[in-house]
Predicted model as a PDB file, atoms N, CA, C, CB and O in Angstrom, pLDDT in the B-factor column:
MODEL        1                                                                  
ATOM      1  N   UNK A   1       0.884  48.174  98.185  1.00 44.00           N  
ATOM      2  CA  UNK A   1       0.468  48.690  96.890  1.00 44.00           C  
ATOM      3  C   UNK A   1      -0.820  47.967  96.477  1.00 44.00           C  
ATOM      4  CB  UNK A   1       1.597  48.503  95.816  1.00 44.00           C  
ATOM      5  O   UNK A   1      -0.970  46.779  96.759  1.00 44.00           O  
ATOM      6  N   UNK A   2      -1.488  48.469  95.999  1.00 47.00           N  
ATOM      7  CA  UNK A   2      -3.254  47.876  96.141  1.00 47.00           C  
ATOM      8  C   UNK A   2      -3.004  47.323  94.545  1.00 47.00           C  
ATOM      9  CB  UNK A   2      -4.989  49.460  96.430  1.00 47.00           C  
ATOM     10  O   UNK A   2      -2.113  47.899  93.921  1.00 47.00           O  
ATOM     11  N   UNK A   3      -3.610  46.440  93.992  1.00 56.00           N  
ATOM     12  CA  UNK A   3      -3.891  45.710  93.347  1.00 56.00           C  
ATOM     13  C   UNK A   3      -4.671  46.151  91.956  1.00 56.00           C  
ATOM     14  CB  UNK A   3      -4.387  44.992  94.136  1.00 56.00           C  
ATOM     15  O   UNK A   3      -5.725  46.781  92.037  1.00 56.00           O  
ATOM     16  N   UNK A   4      -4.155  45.824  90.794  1.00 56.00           N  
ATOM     17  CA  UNK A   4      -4.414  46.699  89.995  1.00 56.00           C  
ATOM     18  C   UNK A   4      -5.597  46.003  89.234  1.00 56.00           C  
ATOM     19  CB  UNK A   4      -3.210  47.136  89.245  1.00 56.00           C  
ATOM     20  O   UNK A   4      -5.190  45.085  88.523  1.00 56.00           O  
ATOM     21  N   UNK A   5      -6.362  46.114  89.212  1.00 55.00           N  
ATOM     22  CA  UNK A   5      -7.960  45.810  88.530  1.00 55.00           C  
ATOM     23  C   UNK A   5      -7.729  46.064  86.922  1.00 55.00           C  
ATOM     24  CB  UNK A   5      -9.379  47.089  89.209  1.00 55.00           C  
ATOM     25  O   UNK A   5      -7.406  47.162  86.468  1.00 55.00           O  
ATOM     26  N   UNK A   6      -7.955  44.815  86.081  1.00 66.00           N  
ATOM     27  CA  UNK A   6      -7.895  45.222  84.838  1.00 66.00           C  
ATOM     28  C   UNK A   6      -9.177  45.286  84.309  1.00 66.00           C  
ATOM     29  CB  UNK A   6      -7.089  44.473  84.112  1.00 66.00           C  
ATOM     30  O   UNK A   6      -9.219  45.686  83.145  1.00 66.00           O  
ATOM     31  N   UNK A   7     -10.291  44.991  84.862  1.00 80.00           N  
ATOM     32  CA  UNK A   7     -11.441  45.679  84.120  1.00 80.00           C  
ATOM     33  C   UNK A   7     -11.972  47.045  84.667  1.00 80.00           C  
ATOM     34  CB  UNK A   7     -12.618  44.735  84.105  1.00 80.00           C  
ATOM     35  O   UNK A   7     -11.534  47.577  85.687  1.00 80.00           O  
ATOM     36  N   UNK A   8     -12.933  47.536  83.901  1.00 77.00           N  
ATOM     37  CA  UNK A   8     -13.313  48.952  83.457  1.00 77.00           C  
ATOM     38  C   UNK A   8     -14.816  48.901  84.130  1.00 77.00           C  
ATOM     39  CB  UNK A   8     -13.259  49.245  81.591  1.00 77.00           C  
ATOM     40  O   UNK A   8     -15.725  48.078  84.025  1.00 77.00           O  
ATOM     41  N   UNK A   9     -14.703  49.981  84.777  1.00 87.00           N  
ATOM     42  CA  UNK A   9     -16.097  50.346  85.470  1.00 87.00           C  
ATOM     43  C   UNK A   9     -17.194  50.715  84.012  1.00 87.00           C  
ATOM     44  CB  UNK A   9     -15.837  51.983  86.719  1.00 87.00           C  
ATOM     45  O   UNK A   9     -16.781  50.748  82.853  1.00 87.00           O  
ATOM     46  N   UNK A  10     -18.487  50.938  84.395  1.00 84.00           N  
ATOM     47  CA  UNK A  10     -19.386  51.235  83.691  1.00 84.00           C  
ATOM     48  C   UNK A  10     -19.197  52.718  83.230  1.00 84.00           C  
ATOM     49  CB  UNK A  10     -20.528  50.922  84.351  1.00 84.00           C  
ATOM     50  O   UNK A  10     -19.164  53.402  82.207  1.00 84.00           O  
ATOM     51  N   UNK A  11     -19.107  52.795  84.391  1.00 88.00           N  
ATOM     52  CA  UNK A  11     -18.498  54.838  83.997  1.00 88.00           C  
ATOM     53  C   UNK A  11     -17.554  54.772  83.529  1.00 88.00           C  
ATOM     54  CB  UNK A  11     -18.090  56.086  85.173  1.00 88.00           C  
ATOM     55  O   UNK A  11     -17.674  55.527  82.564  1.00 88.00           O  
ATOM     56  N   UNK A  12     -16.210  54.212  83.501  1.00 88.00           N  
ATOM     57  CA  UNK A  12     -15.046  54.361  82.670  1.00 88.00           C  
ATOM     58  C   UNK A  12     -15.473  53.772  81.559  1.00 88.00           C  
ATOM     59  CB  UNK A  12     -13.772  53.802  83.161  1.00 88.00           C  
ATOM     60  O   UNK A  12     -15.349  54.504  80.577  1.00 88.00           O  
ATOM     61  N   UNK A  13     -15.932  52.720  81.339  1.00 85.00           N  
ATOM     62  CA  UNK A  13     -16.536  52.412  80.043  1.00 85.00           C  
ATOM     63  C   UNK A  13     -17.259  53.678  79.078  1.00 85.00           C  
ATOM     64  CB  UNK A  13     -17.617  51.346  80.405  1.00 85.00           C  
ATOM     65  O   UNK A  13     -17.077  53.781  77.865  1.00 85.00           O  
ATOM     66  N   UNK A  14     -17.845  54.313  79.648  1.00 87.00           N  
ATOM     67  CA  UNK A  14     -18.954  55.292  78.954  1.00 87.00           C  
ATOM     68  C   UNK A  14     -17.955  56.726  78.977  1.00 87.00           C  
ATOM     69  CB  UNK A  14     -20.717  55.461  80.044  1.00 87.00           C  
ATOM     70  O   UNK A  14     -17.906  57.598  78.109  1.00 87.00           O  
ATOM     71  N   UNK A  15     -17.434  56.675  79.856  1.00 89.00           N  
ATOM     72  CA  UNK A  15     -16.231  57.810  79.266  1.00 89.00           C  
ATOM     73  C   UNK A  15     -15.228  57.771  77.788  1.00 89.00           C  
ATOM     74  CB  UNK A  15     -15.099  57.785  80.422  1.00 89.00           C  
ATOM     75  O   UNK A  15     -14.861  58.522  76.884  1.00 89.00           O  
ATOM     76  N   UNK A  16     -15.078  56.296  78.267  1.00 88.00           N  
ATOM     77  CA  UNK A  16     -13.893  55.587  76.764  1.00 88.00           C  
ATOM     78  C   UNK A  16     -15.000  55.977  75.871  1.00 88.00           C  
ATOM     79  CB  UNK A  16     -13.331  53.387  76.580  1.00 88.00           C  
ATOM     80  O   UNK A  16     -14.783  57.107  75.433  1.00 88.00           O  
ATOM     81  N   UNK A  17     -16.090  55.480  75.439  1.00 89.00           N  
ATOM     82  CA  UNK A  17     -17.293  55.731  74.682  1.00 89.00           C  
ATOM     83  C   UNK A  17     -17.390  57.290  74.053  1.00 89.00           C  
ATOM     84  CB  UNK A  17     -18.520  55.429  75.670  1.00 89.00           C  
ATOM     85  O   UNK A  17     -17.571  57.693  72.903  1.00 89.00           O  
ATOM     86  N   UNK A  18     -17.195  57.952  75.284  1.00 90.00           N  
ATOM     87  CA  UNK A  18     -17.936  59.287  74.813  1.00 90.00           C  
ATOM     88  C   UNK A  18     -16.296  59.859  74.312  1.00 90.00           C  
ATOM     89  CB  UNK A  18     -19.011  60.402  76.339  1.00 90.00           C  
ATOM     90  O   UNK A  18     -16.318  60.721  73.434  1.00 90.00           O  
ATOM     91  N   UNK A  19     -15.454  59.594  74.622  1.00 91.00           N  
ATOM     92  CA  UNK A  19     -14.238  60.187  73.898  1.00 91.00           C  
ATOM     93  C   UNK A  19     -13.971  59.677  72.859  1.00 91.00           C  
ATOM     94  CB  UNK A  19     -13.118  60.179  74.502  1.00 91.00           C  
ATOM     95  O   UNK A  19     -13.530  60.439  71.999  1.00 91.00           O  
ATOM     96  N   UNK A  20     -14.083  58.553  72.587  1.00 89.00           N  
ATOM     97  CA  UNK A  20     -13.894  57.706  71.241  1.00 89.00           C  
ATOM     98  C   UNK A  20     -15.224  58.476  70.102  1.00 89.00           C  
ATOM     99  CB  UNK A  20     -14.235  55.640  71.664  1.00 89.00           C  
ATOM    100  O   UNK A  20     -15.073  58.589  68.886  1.00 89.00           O  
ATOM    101  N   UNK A  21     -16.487  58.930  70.886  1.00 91.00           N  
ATOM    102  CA  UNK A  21     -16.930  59.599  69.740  1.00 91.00           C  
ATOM    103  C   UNK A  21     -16.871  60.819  69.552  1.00 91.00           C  
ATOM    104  CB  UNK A  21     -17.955  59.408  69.529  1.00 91.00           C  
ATOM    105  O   UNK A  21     -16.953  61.318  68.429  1.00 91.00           O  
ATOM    106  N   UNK A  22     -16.715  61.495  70.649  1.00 90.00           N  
ATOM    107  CA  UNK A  22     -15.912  62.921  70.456  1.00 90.00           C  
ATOM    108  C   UNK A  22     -14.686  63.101  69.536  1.00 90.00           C  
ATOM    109  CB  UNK A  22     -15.374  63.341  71.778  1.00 90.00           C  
ATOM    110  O   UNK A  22     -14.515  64.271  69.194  1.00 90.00           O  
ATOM    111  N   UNK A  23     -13.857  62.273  69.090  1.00 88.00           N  
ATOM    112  CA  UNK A  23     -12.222  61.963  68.270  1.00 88.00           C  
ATOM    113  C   UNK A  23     -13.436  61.765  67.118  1.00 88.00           C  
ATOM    114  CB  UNK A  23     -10.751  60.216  68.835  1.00 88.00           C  
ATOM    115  O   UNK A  23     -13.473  62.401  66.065  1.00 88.00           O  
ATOM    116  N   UNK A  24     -14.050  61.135  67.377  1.00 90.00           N  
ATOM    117  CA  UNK A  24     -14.853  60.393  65.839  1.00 90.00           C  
ATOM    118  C   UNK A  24     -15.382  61.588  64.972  1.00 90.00           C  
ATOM    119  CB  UNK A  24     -16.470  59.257  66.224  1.00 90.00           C  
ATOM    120  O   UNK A  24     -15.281  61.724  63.752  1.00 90.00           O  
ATOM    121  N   UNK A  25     -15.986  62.444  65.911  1.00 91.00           N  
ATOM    122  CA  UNK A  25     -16.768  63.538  65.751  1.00 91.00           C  
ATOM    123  C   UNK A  25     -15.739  64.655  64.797  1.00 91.00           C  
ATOM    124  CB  UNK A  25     -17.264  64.086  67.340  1.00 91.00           C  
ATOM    125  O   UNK A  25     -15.979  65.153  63.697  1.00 91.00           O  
ATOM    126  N   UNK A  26     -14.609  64.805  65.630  1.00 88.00           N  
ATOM    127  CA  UNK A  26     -13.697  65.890  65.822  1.00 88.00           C  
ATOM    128  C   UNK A  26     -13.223  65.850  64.081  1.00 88.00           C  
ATOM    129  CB  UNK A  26     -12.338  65.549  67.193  1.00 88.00           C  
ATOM    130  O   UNK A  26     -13.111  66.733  63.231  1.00 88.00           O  
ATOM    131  N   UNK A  27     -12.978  64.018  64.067  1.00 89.00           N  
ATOM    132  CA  UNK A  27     -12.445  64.010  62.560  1.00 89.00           C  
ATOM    133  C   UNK A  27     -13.296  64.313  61.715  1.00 89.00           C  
ATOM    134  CB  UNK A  27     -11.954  62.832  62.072  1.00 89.00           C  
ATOM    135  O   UNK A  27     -12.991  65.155  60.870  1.00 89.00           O  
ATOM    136  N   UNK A  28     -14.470  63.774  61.707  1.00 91.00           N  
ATOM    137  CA  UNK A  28     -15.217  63.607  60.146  1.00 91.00           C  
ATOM    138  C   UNK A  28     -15.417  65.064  60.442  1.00 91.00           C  
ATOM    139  CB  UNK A  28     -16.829  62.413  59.753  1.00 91.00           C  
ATOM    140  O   UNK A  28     -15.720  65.352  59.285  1.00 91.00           O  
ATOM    141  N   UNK A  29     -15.507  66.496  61.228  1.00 91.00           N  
ATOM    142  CA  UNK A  29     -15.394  67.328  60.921  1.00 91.00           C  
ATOM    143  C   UNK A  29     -14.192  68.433  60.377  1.00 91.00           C  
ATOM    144  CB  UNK A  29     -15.915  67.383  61.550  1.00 91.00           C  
ATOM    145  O   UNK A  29     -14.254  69.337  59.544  1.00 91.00           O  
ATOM    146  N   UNK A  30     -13.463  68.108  60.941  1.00 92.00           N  
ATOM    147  CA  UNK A  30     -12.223  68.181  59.885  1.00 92.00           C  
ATOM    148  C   UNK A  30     -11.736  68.017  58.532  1.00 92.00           C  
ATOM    149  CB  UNK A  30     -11.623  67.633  60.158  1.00 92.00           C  
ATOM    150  O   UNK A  30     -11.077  68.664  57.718  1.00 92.00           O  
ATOM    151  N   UNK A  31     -12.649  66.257  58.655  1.00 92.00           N  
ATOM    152  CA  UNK A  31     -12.766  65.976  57.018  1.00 92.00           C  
ATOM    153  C   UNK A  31     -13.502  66.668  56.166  1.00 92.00           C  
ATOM    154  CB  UNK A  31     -13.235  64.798  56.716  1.00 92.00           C  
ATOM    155  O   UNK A  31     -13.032  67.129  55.126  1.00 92.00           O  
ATOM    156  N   UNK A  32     -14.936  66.830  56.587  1.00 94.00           N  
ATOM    157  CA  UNK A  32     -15.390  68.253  56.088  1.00 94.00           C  
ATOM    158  C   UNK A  32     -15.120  69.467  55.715  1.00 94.00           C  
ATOM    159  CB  UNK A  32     -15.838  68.581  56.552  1.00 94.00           C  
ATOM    160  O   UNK A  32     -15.557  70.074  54.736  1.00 94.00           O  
ATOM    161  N   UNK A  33     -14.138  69.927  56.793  1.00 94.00           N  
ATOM    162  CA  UNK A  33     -13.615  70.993  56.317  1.00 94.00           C  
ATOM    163  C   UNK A  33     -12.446  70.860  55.414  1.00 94.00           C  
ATOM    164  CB  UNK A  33     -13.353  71.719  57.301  1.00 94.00           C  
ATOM    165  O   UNK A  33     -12.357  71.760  54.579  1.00 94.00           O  
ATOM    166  N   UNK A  34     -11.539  69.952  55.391  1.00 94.00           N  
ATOM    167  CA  UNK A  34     -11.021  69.698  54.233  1.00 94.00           C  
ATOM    168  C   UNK A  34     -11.209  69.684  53.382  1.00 94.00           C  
ATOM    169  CB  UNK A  34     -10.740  69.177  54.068  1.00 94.00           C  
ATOM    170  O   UNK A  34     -10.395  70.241  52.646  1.00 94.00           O  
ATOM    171  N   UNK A  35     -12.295  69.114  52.826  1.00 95.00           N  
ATOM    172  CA  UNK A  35     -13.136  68.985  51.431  1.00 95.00           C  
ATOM    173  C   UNK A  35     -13.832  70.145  51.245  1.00 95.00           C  
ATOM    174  CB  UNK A  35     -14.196  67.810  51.361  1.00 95.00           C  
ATOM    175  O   UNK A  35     -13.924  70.641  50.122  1.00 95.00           O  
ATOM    176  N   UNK A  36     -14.456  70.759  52.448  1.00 96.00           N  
ATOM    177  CA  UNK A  36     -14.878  72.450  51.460  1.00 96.00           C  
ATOM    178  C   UNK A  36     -13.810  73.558  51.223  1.00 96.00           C  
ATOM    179  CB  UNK A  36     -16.097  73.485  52.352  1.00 96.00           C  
ATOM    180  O   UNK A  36     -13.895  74.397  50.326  1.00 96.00           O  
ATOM    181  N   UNK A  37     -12.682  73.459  52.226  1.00 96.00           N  
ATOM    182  CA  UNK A  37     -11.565  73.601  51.886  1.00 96.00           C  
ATOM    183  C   UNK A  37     -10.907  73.746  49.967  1.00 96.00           C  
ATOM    184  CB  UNK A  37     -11.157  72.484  52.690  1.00 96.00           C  
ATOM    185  O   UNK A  37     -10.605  74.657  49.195  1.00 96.00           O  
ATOM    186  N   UNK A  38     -10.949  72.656  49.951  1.00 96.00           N  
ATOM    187  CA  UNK A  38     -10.304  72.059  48.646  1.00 96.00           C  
ATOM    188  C   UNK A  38     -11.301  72.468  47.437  1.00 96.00           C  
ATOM    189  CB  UNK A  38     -10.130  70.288  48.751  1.00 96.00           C  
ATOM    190  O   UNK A  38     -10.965  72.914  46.341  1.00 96.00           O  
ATOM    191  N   UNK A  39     -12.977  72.130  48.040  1.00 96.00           N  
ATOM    192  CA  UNK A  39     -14.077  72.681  46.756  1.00 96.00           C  
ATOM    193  C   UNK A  39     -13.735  73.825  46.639  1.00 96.00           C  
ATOM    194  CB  UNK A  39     -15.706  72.705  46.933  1.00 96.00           C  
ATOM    195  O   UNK A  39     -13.583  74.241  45.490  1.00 96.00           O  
ATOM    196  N   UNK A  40     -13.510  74.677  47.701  1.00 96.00           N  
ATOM    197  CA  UNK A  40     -14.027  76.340  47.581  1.00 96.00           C  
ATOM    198  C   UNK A  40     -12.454  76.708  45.925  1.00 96.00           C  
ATOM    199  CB  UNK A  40     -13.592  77.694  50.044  1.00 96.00           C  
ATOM    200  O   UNK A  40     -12.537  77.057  44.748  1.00 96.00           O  
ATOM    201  N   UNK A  41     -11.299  76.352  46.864  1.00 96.00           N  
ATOM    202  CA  UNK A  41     -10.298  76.054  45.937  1.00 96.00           C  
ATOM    203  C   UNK A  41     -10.275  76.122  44.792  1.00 96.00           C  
ATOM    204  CB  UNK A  41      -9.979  75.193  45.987  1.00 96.00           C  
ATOM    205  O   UNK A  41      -9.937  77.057  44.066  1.00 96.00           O  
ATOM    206  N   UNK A  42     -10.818  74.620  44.440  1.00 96.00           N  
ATOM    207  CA  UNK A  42     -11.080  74.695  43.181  1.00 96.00           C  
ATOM    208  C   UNK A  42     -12.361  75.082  41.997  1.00 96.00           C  
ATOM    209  CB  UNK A  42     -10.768  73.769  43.108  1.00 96.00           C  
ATOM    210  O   UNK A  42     -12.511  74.768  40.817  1.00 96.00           O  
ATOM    211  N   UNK A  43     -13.279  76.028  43.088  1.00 97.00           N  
ATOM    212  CA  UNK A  43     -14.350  76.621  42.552  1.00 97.00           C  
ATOM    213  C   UNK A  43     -13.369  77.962  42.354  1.00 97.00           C  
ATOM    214  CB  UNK A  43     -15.838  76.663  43.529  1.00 97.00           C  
ATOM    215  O   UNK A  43     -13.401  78.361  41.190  1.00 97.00           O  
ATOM    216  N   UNK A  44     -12.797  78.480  42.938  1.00 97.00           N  
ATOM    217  CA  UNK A  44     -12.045  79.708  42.843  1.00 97.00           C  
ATOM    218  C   UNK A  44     -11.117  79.830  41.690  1.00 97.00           C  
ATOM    219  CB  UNK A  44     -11.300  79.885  44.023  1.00 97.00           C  
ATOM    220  O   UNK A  44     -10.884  80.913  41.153  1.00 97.00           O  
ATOM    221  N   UNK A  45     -10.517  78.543  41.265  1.00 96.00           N  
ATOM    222  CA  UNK A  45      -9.327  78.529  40.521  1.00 96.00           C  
ATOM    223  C   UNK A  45     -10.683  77.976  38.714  1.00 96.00           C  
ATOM    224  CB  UNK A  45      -7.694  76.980  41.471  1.00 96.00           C  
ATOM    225  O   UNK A  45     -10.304  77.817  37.554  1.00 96.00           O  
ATOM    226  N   UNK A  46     -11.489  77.907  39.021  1.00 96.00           N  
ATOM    227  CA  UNK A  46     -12.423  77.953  37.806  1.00 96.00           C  
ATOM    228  C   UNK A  46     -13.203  78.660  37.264  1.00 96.00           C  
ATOM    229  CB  UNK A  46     -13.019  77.339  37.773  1.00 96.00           C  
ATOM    230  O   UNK A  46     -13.541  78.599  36.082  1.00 96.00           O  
ATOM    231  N   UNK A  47     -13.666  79.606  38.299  1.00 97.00           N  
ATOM    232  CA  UNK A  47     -13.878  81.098  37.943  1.00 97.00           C  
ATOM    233  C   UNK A  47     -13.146  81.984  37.424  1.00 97.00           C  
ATOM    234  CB  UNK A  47     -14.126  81.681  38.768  1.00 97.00           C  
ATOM    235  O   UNK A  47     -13.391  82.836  36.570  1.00 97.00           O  
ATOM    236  N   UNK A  48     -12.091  81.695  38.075  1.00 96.00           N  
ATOM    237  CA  UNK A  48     -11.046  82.729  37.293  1.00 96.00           C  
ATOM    238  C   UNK A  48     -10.550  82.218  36.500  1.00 96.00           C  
ATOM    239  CB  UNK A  48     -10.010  83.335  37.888  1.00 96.00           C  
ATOM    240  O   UNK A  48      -9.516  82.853  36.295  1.00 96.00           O  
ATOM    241  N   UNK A  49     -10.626  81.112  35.613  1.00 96.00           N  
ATOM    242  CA  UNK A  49     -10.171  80.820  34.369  1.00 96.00           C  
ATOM    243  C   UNK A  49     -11.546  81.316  33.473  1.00 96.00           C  
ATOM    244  CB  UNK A  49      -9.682  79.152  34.250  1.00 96.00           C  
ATOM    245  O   UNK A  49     -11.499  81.681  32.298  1.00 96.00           O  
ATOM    246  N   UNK A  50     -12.539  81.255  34.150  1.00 96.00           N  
ATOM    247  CA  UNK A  50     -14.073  81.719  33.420  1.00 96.00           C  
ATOM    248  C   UNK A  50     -13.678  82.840  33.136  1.00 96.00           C  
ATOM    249  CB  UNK A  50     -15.559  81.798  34.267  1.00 96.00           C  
ATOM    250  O   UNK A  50     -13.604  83.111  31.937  1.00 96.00           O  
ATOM    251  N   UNK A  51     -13.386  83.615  33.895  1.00 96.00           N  
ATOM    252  CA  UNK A  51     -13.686  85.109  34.070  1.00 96.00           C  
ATOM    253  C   UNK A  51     -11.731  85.703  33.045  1.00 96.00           C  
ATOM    254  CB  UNK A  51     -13.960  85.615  36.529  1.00 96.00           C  
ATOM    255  O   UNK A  51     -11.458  86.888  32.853  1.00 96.00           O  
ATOM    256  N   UNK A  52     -10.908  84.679  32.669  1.00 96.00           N  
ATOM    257  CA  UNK A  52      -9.854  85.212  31.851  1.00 96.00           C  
ATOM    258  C   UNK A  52     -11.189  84.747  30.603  1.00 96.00           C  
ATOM    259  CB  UNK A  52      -7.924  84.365  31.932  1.00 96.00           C  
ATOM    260  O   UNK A  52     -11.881  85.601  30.050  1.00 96.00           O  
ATOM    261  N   UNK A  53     -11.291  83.614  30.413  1.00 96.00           N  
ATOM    262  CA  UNK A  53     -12.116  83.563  28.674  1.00 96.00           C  
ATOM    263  C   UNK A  53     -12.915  84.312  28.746  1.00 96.00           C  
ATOM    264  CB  UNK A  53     -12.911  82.284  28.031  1.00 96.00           C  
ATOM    265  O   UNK A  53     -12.462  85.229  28.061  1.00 96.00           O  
ATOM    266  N   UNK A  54     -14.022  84.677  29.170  1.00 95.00           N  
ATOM    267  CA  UNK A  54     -14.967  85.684  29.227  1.00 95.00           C  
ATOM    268  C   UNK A  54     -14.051  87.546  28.729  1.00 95.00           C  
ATOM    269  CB  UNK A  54     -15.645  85.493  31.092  1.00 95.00           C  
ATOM    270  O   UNK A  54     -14.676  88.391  28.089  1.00 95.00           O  
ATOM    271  N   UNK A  55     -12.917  87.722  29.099  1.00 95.00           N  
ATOM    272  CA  UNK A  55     -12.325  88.904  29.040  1.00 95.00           C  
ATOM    273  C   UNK A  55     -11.515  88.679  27.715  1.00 95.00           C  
ATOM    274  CB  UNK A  55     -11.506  89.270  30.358  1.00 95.00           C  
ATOM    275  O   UNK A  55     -11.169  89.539  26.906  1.00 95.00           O  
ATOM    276  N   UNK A  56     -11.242  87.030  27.669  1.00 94.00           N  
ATOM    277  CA  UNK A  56     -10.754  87.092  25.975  1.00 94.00           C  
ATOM    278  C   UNK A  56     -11.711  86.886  24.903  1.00 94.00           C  
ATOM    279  CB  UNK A  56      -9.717  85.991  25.617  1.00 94.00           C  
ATOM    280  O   UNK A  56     -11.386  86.512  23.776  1.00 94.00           O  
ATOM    281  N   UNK A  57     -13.003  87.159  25.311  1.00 94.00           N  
ATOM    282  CA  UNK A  57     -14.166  86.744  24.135  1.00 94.00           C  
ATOM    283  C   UNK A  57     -14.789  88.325  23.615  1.00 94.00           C  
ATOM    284  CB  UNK A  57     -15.698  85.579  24.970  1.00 94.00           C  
ATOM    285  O   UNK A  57     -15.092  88.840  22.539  1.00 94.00           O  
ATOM    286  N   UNK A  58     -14.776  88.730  25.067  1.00 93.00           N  
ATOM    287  CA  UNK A  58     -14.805  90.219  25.142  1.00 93.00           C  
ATOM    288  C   UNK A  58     -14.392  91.245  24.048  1.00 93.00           C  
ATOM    289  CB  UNK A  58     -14.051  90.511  26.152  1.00 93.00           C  
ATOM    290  O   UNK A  58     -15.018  91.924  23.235  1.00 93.00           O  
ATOM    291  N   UNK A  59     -12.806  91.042  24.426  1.00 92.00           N  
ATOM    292  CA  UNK A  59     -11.747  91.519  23.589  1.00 92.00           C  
ATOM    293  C   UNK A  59     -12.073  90.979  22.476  1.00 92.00           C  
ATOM    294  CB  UNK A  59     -10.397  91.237  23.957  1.00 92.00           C  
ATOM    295  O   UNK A  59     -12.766  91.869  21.984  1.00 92.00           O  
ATOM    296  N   UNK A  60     -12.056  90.106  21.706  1.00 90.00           N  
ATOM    297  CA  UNK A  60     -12.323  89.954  20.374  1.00 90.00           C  
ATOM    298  C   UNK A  60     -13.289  90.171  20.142  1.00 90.00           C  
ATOM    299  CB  UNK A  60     -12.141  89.036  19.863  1.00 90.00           C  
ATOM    300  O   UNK A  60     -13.183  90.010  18.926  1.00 90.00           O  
ATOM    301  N   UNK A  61     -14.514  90.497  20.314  1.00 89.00           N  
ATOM    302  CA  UNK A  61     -15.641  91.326  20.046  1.00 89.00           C  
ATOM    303  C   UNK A  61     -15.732  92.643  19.541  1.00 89.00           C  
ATOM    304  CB  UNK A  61     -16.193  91.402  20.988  1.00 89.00           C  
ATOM    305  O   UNK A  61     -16.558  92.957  18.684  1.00 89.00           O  
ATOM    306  N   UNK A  62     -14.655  93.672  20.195  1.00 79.00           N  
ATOM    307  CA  UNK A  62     -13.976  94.362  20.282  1.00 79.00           C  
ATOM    308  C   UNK A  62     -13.410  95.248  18.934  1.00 79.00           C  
ATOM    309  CB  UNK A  62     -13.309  93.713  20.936  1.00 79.00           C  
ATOM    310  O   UNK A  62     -12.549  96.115  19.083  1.00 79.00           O  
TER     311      UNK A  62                                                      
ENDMDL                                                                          
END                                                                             
């Protein structure tokens, strides 16, 4: 059974590298989309409270 080497080649090094920023990548875009996620949300849920007062200002004009 051949002998197990605990250090890391240059290329395995730069692989660990490039996957660790690929995960890095993967999240803060996610996080992004979470958060426009959540803006769009609550841009949606404020319009349509705009758009009920606007229809009750309306009406009492009326």
């Amino acid at each position: 059974m051949p002998e197990i080497n605990p250090k890391l080649s240059n290329e395995q090094m730069k692989e660990l590298e490039d996957e660790a920023l690929r995960n890095s990548t993967v999240g803060t875009q996610t996080g992004i989309q979470d958060t426009f996620e959540k803006t769009t949300s609550k841009a949606e849920e404020l319009f349509s409270e705009a758009s009920k007062a606007l229809k009750e200002v309306e009406e009492k004009e009326k």
